[in-house]
C-alpha positions in Angstrom: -5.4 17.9 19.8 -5.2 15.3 17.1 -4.3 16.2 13.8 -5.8 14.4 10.6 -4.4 14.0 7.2 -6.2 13.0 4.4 -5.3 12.2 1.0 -7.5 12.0 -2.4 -6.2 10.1 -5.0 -7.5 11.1 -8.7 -6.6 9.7 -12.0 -8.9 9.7 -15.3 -11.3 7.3 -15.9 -12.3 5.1 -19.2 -14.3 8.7 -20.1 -11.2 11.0 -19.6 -12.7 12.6 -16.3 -10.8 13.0 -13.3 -12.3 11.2 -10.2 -11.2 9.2 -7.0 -9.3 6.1 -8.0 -6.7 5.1 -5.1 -5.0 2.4 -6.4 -4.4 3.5 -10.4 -3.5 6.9 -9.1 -1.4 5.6 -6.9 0.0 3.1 -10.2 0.5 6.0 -12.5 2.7 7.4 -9.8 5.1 4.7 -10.0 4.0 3.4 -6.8 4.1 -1.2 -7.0 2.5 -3.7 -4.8 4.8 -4.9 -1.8 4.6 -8.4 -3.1 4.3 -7.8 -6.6 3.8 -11.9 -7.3 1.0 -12.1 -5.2 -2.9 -10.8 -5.5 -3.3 -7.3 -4.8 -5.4 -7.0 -1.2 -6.1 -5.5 2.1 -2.3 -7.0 2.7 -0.8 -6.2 -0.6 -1.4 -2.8 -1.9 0.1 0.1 -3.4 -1.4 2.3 -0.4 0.6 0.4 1.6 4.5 1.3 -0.1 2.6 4.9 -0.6 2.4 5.2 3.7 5.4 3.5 4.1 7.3 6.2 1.7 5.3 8.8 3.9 6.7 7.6 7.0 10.4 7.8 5.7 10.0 10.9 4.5 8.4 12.6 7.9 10.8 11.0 9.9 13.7 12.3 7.4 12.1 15.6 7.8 11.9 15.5 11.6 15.7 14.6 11.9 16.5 16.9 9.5 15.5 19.6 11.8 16.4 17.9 15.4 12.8 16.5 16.2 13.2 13.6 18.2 10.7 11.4 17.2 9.7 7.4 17.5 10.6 5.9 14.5 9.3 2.1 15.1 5.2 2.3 15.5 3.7 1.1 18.6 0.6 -1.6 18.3 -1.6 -1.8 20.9 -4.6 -0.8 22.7 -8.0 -1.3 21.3 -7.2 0.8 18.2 -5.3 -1.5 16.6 -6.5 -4.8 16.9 -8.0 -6.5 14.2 -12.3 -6.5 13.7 -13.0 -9.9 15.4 -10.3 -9.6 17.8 -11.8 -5.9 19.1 -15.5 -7.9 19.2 -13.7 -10.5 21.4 -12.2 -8.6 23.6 -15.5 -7.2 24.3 -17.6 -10.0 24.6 -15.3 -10.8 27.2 -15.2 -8.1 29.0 -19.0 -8.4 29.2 -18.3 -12.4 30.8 -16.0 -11.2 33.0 -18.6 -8.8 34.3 -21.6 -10.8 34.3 -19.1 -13.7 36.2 -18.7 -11.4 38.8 -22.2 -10.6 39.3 -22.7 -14.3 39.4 -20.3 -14.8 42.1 -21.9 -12.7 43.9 -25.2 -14.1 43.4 -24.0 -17.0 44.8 -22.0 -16.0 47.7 -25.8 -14.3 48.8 -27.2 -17.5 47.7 -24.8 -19.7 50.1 -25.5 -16.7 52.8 -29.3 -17.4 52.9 -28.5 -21.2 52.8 -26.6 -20.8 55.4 -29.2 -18.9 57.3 -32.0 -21.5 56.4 -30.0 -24.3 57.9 -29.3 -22.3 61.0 -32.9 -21.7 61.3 -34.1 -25.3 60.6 -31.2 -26.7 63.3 -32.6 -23.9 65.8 -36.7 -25.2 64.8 -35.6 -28.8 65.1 -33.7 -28.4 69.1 -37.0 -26.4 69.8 -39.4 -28.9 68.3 -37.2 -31.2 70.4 -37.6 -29.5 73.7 -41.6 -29.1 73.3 -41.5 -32.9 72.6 -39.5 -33.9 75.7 -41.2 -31.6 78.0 -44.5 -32.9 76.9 -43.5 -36.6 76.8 -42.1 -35.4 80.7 -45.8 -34.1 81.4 -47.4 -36.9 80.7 -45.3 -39.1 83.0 
């Protein structure tokens, strides 16, 4: 069974209400960008030192009471590639499959050509046999 944590982040608004707000929450908490000279995005945000802070502490946590646990994630698989990279991999797989179908097309293809040629080689000695027998006939 998977488990699923989920976190809401509220801080007050320009009106003094409380609603969803990720990133100033995240601000008033004293959490910083990881690259506080660059532009905050999807590769420089607070979310980003709040996960990482997360990690530490469950892994301190799991120590702390003899869990052995991986401490270095694990990328791959489909589920972490990147958007384009996921519709790639796809589109390939669909080549790959419609390649093999058209290999074997045209192994059937080469199999009736190879047929038709027999066929036409076997017509052509018979044509030439009824020829000879009635050039013989006349003679």
């Amino acid at each position: 069974m998977k488990e699923i944590e989920r976190h809401v982040f509220d801080a007050l608004n320009q009106y003094g209400e409380l609603c969803p707000q990720q990133d100033k929450a995240l601000e008033e908490l004293g959490f910083e960008l990881p690259k506080p000279n660059e532009k905050k995005g999807k590769y420089n945000n607070r979310k980003m030192v709040f996960d990482d802070e997360c990690r530490k502490l469950f892994i301190s946590i799991c120590q702390k009471h003899g869990l052995n646990i991986d401490v270095e994630p694990v990328y791959g698989g489909a589920s972490y590639l990147e958007k384009q990279d996921f519709i790639i991999m796809n589109q390939q797989k669909r080549i790959d499959e419609k390649q093999a179908i058209l290999e074997g097309l045209v192994m059937k293809i080469e199999d009736v050509n190879a047929v038709v040629e027999e066929a036409v080689d076997l017509a052509y000695e018979k044509a030439c046999e009824v020829v000879t027998e009635r050039v013989k006939e006349r003679n």
